[in-house]
C-alpha positions in Angstrom: -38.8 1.6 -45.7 -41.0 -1.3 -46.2 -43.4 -2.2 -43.4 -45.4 -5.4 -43.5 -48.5 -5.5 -40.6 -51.7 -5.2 -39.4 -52.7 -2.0 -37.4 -55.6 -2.0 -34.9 -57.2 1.2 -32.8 -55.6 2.0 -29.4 -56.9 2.3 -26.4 -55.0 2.7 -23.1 -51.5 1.4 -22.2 -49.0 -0.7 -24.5 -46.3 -2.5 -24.6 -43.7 -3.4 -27.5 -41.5 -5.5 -28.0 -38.5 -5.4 -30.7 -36.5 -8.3 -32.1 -33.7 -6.5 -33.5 -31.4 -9.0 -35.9 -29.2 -8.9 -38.2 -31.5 -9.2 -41.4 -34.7 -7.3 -40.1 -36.7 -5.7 -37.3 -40.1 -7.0 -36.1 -42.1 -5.4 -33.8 -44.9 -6.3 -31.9 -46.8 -4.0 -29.3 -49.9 -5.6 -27.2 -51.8 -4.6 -24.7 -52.3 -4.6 -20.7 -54.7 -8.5 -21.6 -52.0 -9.5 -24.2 -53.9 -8.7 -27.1 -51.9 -8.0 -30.1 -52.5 -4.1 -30.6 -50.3 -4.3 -34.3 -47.2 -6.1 -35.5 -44.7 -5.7 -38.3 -41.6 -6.3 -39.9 -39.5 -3.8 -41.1 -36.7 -5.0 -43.8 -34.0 -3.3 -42.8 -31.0 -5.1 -40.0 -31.5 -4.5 -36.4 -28.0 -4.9 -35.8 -26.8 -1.8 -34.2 -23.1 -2.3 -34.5 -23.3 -2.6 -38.0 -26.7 0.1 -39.0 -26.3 2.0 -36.2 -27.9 2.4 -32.8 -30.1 5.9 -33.8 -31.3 4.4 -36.9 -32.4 1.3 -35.5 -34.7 2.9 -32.7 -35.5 5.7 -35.2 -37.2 2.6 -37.2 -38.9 1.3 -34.1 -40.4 4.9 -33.2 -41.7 5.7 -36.7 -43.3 2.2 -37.0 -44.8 3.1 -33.6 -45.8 6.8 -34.2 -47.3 5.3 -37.6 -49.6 3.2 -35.9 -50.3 6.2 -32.9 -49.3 4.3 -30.2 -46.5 6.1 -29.4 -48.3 8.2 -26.3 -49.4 4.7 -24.9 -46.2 2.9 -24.6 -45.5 1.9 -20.7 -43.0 -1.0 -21.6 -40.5 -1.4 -24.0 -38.4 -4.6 -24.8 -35.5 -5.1 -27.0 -33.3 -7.7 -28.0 -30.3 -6.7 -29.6 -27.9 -7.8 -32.5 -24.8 -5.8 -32.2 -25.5 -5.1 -27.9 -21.4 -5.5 -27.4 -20.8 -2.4 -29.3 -21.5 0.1 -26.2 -21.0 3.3 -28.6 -24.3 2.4 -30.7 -26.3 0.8 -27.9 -25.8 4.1 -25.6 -27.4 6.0 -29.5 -30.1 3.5 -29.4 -31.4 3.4 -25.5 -30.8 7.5 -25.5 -33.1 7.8 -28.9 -35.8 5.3 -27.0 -35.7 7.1 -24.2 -36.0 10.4 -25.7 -39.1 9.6 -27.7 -41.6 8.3 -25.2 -42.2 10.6 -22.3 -45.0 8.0 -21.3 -42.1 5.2 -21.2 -40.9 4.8 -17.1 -37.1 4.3 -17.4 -38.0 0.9 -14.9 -39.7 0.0 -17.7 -37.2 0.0 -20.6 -34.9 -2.7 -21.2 -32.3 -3.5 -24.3 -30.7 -6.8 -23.9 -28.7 -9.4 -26.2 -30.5 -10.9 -28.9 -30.1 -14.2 -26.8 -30.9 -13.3 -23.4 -34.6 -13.1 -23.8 -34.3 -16.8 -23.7 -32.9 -16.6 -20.5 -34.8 -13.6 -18.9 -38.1 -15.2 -20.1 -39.3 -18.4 -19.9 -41.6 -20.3 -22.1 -43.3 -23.4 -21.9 -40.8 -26.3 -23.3 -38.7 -25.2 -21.2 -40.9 -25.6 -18.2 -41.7 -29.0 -19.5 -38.8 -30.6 -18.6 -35.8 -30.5 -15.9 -34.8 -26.6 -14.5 -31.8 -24.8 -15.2 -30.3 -26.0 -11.8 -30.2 -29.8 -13.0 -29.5 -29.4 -16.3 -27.7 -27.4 -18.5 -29.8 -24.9 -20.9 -28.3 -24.0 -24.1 -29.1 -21.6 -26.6 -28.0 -22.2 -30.0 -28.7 -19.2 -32.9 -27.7 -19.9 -36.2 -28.7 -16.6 -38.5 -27.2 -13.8 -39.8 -24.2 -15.2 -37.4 -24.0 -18.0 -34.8 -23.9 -18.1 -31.4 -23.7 -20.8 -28.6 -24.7 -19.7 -25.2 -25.8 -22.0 -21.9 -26.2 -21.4 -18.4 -26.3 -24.1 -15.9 -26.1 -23.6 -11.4 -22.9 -24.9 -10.6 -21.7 -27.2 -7.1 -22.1 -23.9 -5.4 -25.4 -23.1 -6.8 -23.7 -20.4 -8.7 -24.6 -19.6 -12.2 -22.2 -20.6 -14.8 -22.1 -19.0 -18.1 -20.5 -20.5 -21.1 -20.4 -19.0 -24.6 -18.6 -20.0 -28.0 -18.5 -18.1 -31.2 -20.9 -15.2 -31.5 -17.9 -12.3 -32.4 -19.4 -11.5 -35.6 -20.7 -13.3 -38.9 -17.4 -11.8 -40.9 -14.6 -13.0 -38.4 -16.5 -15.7 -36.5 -20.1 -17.3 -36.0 -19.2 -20.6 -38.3 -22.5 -22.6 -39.0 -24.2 -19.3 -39.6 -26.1 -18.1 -43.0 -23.4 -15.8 -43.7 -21.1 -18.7 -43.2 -23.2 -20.8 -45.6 -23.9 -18.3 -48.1 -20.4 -17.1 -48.6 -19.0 -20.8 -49.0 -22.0 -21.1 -51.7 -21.2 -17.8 -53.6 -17.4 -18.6 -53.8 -17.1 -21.9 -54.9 -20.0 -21.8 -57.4 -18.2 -18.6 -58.8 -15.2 -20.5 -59.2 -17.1 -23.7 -60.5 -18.6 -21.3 -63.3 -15.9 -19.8 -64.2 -14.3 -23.2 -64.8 -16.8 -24.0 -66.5 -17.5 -26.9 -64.0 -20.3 -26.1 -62.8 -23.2 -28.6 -61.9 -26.6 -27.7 -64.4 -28.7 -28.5 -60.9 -26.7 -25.7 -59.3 -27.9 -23.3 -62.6 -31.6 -24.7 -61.7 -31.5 -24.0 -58.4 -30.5 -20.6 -58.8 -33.7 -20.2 -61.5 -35.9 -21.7 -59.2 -34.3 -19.3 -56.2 -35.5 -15.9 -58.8 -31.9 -15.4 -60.2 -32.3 -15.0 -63.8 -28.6 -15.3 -64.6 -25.0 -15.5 -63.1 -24.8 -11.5 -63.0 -27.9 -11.2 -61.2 -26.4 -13.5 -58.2 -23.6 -11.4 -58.4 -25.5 -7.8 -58.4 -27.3 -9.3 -54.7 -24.6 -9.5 -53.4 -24.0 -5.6 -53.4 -20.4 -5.7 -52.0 -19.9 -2.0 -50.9 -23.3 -1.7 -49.5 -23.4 -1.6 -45.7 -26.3 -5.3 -46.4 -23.7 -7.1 -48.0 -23.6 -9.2 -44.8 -27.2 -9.7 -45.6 -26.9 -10.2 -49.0 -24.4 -12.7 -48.4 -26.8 -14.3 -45.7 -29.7 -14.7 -47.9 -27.7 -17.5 -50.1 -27.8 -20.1 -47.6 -30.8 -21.3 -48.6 -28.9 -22.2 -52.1 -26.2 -23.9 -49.9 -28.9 -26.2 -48.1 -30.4 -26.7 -51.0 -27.7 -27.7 -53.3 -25.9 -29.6 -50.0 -29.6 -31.7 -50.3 -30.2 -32.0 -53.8 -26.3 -33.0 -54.4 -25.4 -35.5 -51.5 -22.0 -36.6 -52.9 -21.0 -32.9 -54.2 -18.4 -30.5 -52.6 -21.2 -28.3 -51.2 -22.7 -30.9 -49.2 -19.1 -31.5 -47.3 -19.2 -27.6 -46.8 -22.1 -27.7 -45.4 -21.3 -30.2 -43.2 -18.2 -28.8 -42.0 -20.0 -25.5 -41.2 -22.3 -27.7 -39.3 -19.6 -29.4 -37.0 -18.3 -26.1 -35.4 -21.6 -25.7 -33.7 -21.9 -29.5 -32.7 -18.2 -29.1 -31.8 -19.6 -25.6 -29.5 -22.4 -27.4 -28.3 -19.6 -30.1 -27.2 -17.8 -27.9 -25.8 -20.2 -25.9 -23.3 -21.7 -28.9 -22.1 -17.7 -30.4 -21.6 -17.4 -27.0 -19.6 -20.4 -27.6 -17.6 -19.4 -30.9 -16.4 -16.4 -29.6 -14.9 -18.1 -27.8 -12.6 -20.5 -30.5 -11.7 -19.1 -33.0 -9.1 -22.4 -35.4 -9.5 -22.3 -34.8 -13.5 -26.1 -34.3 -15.3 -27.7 -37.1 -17.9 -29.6 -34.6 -20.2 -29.7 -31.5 -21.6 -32.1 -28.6 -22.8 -30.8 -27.1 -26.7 -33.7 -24.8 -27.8 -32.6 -23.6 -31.7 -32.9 -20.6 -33.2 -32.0 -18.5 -36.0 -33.7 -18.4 -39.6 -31.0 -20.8 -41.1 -31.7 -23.7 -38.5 -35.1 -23.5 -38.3 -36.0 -22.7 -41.8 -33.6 -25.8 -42.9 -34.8 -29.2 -42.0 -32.0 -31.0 -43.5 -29.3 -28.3 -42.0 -31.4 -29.3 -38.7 -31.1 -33.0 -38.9 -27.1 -32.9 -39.4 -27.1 -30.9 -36.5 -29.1 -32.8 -33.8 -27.8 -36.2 -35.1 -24.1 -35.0 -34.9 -24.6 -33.4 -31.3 -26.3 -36.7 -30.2 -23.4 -38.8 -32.2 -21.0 -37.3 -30.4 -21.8 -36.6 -26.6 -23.8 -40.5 -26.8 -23.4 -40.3 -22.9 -26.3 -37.0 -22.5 -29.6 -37.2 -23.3 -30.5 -34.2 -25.4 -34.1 -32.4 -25.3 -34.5 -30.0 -29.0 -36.9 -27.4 -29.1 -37.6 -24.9 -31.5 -37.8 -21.0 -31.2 -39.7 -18.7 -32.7 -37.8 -17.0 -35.4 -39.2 -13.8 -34.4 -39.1 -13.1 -30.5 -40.7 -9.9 -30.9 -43.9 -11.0 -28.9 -41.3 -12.9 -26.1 -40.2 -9.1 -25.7 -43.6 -7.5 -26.0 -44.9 -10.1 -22.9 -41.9 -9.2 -21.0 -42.4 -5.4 -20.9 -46.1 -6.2 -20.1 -44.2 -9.3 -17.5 -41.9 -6.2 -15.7 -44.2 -3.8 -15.9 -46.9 -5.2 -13.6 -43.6 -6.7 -11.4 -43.0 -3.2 -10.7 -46.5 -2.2 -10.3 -46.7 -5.1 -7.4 -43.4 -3.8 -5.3 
């Protein structure tokens, strides 16, 4: 297994964090001042429905044991791809749990990729209207796609509304998979047609791909990362959708693109019906490799969202792609909660 990080000598309690997606796991474990104790990413998915809930936290405990932190930990924080499928998340919080003797159960928590978001605020958030005047919205576009907000209804009641999100092979439109599969197809077809665009043949030189076969050999269609694979051509799509403004791949990419301004339409269209007085703005913080990575992917999104609900005032903001540390201040956030009670 490849590990990429930076190890430094223990001392006393720590706290780790997991972002578990559906490409790779990055850890990062700090201490009781915040101090980043080590941090890494491991290329292999965090997606437990689809790897498996055991092996996922059985490559969280040997990144941990190989940096000998593993008799330290007092918090642990994950945030799951895959948390739906309650088989492989029962594997996954029983292998945790099993590990760490020094780990308090109060202290353990294994939530939705998204909901760290929700459970832990940061500062652009903060910088403009709460959750009780405004709607917020969470938008991931990675390995699959996702469109969750939460907004206090009349009652003061918490509202919920969620589009797409089911998974990147039967749902999640605007996601990399999305993107990558709609690449892989039609320039398969285009080359076999000899149709093909010679840009498209230098963007795949460019990308490491030394021939056709090559592309096709990534893909790896009977291996368990073929959702992955897949995945990892989206930046070809974005690319050629850019380089290519008046080809078929651009109007792909497009249309990809309007199912998650259509779900960000439709959440907030949701929202107001619960909302006598109505709202004037709304909070959209992005997330997920393909969006953030892509600034031209980006730019069709936010001016589609704003071209199409003109009447809201939208507020953007960015994510980290890796939320790791989010869950890592959380444990450390919960663990002196409890120590306070």
């Amino acid at each position: 297994m490849k590990k990429k990080g930076q190890a430094v000598i223990k001392t006393g309690k720590v706290f780790v964090g997991a972002d578990c997606g559906g490409t790779k796991i990055s850890v990062s474990i700090i201490d009781d001042a915040k101090k980043i104790k080590c941090c890494g990413k491991l290329n292999v998915s965090g997606n437990i429905a689809s790897m498996g809930g055991e092996k996922v936290a059985l490559s969280i405990i040997e990144f941990i044991k190989d940096n000998n932190l593993d008799k330290d930990v007092c918090g642990f924080t994950a945030a799951l791809a895959g948390y739906s499928n309650l088989e492989e998340l029962l594997k996954f919080n029983g292998t945790i749990a099993a590990d760490f003797s020094s780990l308090n159960p109060g202290n353990f928590f294994a939530m939705p990729d998204y909901e760290i978001f929700f459970k832990y605020r940061w500062k652009d958030f903060k910088a403009v209207k709460s959750a009780e005047d405004v709607p917020e919205i969470i938008l991931i576009a990675g390995t699959g796609s996702l469109i969750i907000g939460r907004m206090a209804d009349c009652s003061g009641n918490t509202n919920t509304m969620r589009v797409f999100g089911r998974g990147a092979l039967i749902s999640d439109p605007g996601s990399s998979f999305d993107l990558g599969l709609r690449f892989i197809r039609r320039f398969l077809i285009e080359h076999d047609l000899k149709k093909a665009a010679p840009e498209l043949y230098t963007l795949l030189e460019k990308a490491g791909y030394c021939d056709v076969h090559s592309l096709i050999n990534k893909i790896d269609q009977g291996s368990l990362n073929y959702r992955k694979n897949i995945a990892s051509l989206a930046p070809l799509m974005t690319a050629a959708a850019e380089a290519m403004p008046d080809s078929p791949y651009n109007e792909e990419l497009k249309q990809a693109c309007c199912n998650l301004i259509a779900g960000i339409a439709s959440v907030v269209n949701e929202f107001k019906k619960g909302r006598k007085s109505g709202f004037e703005c709304a909070n959209v913080l992005l997330n997920g490799s393909l969006v953030l990575n892509s600034g031209y992917y980006k730019k069709i999104l936010i001016n589609g969202v704003n071209k199409q609900l003109k009447d809201i005032k939208f507020n953007f903001f960015d994510a980290p792609e890796d939320v790791s540390s989010l869950c890592a201040e959380y444990s450390l956030f919960k663990h002196r909660e409890s120590c306070n009670d």
